[in-house]
N, C-alpha and C positions, 0 to 999 in steps of 0.2 A: 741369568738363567733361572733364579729363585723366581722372577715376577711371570718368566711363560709357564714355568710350570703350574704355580698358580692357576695362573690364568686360563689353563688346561684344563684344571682340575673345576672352576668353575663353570667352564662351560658346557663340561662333562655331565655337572652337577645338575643346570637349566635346562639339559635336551637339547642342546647345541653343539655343532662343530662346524666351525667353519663356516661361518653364514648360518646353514641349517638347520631351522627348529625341525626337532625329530617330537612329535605329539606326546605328550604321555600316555601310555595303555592303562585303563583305568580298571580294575579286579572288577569282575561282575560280582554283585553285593549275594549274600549265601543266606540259604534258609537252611540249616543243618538240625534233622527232628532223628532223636533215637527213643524205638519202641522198645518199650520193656515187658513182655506179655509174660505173663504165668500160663506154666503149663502144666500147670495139674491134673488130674483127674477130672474135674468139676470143667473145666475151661475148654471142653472142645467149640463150645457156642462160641467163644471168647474168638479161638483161633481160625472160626470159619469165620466171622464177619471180617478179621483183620485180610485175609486172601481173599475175600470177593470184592473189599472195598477198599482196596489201594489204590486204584487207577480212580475212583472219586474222588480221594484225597487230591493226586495228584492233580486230576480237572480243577479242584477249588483254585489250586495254590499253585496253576498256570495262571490263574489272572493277575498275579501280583505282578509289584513294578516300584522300583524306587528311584526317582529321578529320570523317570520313562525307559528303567533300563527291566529285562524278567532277570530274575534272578537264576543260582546253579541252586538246585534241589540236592540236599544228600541225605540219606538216609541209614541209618544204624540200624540194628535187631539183636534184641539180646533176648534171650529165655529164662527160667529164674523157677525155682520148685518143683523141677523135675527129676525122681529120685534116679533115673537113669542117668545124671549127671552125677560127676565123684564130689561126693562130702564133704571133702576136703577144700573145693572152691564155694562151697556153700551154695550149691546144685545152682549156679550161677553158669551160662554158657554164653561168650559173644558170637551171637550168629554169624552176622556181619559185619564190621566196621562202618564208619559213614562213607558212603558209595553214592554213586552218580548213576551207578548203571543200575536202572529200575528193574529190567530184568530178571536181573541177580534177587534182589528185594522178594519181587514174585516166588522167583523159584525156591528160593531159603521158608517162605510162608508156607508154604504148599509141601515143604520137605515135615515139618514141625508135625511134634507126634506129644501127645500129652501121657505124663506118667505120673504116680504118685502124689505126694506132696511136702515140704516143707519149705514156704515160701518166706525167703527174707527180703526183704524190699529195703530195708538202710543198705544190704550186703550190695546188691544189683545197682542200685544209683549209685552208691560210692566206685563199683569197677565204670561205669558209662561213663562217669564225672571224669576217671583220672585217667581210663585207656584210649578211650577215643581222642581220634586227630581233631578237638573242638577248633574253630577259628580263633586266634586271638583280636580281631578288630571287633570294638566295642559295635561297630555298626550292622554288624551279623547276628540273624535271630538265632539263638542255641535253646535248644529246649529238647526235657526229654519228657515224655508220655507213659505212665507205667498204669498198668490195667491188670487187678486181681480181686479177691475177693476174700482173703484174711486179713486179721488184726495186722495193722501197717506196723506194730513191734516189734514182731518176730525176729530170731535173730540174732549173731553177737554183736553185728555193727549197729549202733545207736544212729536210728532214719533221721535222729533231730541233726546229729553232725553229720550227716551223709547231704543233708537236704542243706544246711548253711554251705556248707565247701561248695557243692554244685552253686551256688547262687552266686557266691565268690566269685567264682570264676565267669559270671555272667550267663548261665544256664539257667536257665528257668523249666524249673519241676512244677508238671501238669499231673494230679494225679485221678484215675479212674479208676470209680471202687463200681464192680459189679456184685449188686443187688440196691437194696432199698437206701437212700442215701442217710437217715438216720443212721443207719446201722455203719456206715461209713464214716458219718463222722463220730460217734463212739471208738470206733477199732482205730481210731486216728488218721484216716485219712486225707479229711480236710486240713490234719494240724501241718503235713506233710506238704500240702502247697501252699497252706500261708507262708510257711518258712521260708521259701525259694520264690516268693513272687509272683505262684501258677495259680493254676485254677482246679476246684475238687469238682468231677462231675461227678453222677451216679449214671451208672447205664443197665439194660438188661441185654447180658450176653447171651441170651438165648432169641433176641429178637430177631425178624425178616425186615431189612430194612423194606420201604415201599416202593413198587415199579411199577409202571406204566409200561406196554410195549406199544413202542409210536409207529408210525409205518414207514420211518426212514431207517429203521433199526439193522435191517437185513442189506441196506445198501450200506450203511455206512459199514459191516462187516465184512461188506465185501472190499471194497474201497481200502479195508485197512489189512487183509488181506496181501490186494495186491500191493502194497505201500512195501512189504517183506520185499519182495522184489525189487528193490530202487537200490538195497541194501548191497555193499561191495563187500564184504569180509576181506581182510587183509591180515597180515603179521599172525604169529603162533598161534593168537587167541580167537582166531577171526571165523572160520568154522563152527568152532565149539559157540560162539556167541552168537553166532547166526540164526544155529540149529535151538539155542535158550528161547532166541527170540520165540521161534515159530511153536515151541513147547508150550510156554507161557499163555500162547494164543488160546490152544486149544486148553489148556487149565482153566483159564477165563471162560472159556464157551462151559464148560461143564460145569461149572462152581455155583451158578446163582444166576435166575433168569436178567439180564443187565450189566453184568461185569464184563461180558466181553464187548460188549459198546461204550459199556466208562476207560473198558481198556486199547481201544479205536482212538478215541476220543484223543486219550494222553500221546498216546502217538504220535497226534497231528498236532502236539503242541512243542513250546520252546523248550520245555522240560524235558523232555526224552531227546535226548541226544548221547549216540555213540561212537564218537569221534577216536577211541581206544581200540575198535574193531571192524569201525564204519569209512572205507576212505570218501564217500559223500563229506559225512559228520568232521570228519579228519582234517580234510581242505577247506571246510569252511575255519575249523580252529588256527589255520595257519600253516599245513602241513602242504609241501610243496611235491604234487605228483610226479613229477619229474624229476626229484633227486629220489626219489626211492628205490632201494635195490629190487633187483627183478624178485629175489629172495619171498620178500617181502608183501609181493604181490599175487593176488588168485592166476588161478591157471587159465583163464580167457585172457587176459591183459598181456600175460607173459609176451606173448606172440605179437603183440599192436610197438609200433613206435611211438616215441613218446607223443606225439601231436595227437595219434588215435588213442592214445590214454585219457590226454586231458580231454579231451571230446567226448569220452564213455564218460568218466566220472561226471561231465557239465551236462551230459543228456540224463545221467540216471539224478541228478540234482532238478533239475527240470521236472521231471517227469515225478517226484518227490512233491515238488514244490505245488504240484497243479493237484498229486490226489488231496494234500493235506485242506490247500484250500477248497474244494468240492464238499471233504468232508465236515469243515467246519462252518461253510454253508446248509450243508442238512441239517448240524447241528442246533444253528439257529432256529429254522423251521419244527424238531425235531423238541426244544425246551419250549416253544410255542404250544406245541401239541399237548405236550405232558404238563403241562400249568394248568390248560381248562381243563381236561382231564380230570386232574388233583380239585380243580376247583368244585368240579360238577360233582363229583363223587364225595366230596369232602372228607377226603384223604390228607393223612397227615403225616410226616415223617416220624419214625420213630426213635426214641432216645438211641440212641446205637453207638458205635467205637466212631465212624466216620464222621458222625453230625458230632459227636465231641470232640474229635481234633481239630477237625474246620472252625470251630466254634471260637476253639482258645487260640489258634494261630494267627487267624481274622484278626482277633482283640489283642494279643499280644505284637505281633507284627506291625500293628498301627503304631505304636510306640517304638520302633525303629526305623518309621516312614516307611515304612512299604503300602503301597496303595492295592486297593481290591474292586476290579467291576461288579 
């Protein structure tokens, strides 16, 4: 009896039963980045570049790939020197946890209101370090980004032990001091990502990053537009995230001539997926349309039996699949345009929040194999 049970137990162990290799499902590899922005007084520039240029970040760091596979993107947001925040936590606030749903992202940016000041930067990395759900596989990039403009001292927690623990634990601290970079590394900012492995940029939070308007711009808006539509909202949260979506949209149209086409863009990539409120996103993760309770389901489907279920979700999958690629065929066309453009004119992008996370994610991320077009 001892030797089947064994025997059980190993075959359990290989992916087998009984004859059959059952494959192993292998974890999609994670890029896990938390922002730390100051919101001070001084930081409204700070706070507008982060909400127009989220969905550029996210374009970069759609191209990644490790082992031919794109990675899950999650994102954090913490605030940090806002005296509208209680004292007592060291005007330290977790926006958001690390999240998949980009949306949320956008709209948590776009909520952000700057107050006061007294910014501690050891206090904020050491809560991102220890509260956040970091990945434990050494093979996942962790890194956090903090973007202010005071002495990196400040504070009761000491940034030198804030910045080792984060590194311990395999996060690597990215720091961005806005103004002059002398004056950053004086205030100790560059001392703050030696310590952790990152990288000290300087940037000017008052800049306009640079745009080109190409003449695929308004198609592609419309295109991602329609792409809302393909969208099934299902379970408690499914409305409320649908309705986020189409908000987010119009935030992006209004924010900065080009944010709602970098925000098109991320749409039509592997990155933006909402499989928590999306039954499209949902069935492709695994979820099986036909065992769902009617409950569960929007108020057109109720009515369908199951075969006309699964035929809606494989038509509005379909009909997904073709705008995304449409779109990322203009695309193409579209960074054609804006190169000679930029060439002719001899335009140059400006130090800004976006060109610095792209910059250390690129270089950092190489060192955990992740690959970049």
């Amino acid at each position: 009896m001892k030797a089947i049970v064994i025997a059980a137990g190993l075959l359990a162990m290989s992916g087998t039963t009984m004859g059959t290799v059952v494959p192993r499902v292998e974890e999609k590899p994670r890029i896990q980045i938390a922002i730390l922005l100051d919101t001070s007084n001084s930081m409204d520039g700070l706070i507008d570049q982060a909400k127009t240029q989220l969905w550029r970040v996210v374009n970069e760091l759609a191209t990644a790939k490790r082992s031919g596979k794109a990675p899950e993107l999650q994102v954090a947001l913490y605030e940090y020197g806002n005296t509208s925040i209680p004292a007592e936590t060291g005007y330290v606030r977790m926006v958001l946890p690390l999240s998949s749903d980009l949306d949320k992202v956008s709209e948590q940016l776009f909520a952000l209101r700057t107050n006061g000041g007294d910014e501690y930067c050891g206090q904020v990395i050491q809560y991102a370090a220890k509260n956040l759900a970091w990945s434990s596989s050494n093979a996942d990039f962790k890194a956090i980004f903090i973007a202010g403009n005071e002495p990196f001292t400040q504070g009761g927690i000491n940034y030198q032990i804030a910045c080792r623990d984060a590194i311990a634990k395999g996060i690597i601290v990215n720091t961005i001091f806005c103004g002059g970079n002398d004056e950053g590394v004086n205030t100790k900012w560059k001392d703050g990502a030696d310590l952790a492995d990152g990288r000290y940029m300087s940037i000017d939070q008052n800049a306009v990053a640079v745009h080109v308007d190409a003449p695929q711009d308004k198609k592609i808006a419309e295109l991602g537009a329609a792409l809302n539509q393909t969208y099934i909202a299902y379970g408690a949260a499914g409305e409320a995230s649908k309705q986020r979506q189409a908000e987010q949209d119009v935030n992006a149209s209004a924010a900065a001539p080009g944010a709602n086409t970098q925000r098109q863009l991320a749409k039509a990539s592997a990155l933006y997926t909402n499989e928590a409120w999306d039954l499209v996103d949902a069935k492709k993760a695994g979820t099986k349309v036909e065992e769902m309770k009617e409950a569960e389901l929007p108020a057109e489907m109720k009515k369908m039996n199951v075969e006309a279920r699964k035929a809606y979700v494989d038509a509005k999958a379909k009909e997904r699949e073709r705008l995304q690629a449409e779109i990322k065929k203009l695309n193409g066309e579209r960074e054609k345009f804006v190169a000679d453009e930029m060439k002719k004119n001899a335009a140059s992008g400006k130090n800004t929040l976006d060109a610095a996370i792209v910059k250390a994610v690129r270089e950092e991320a190489a060192k955990k194999n992740f690959q970049f077009e």
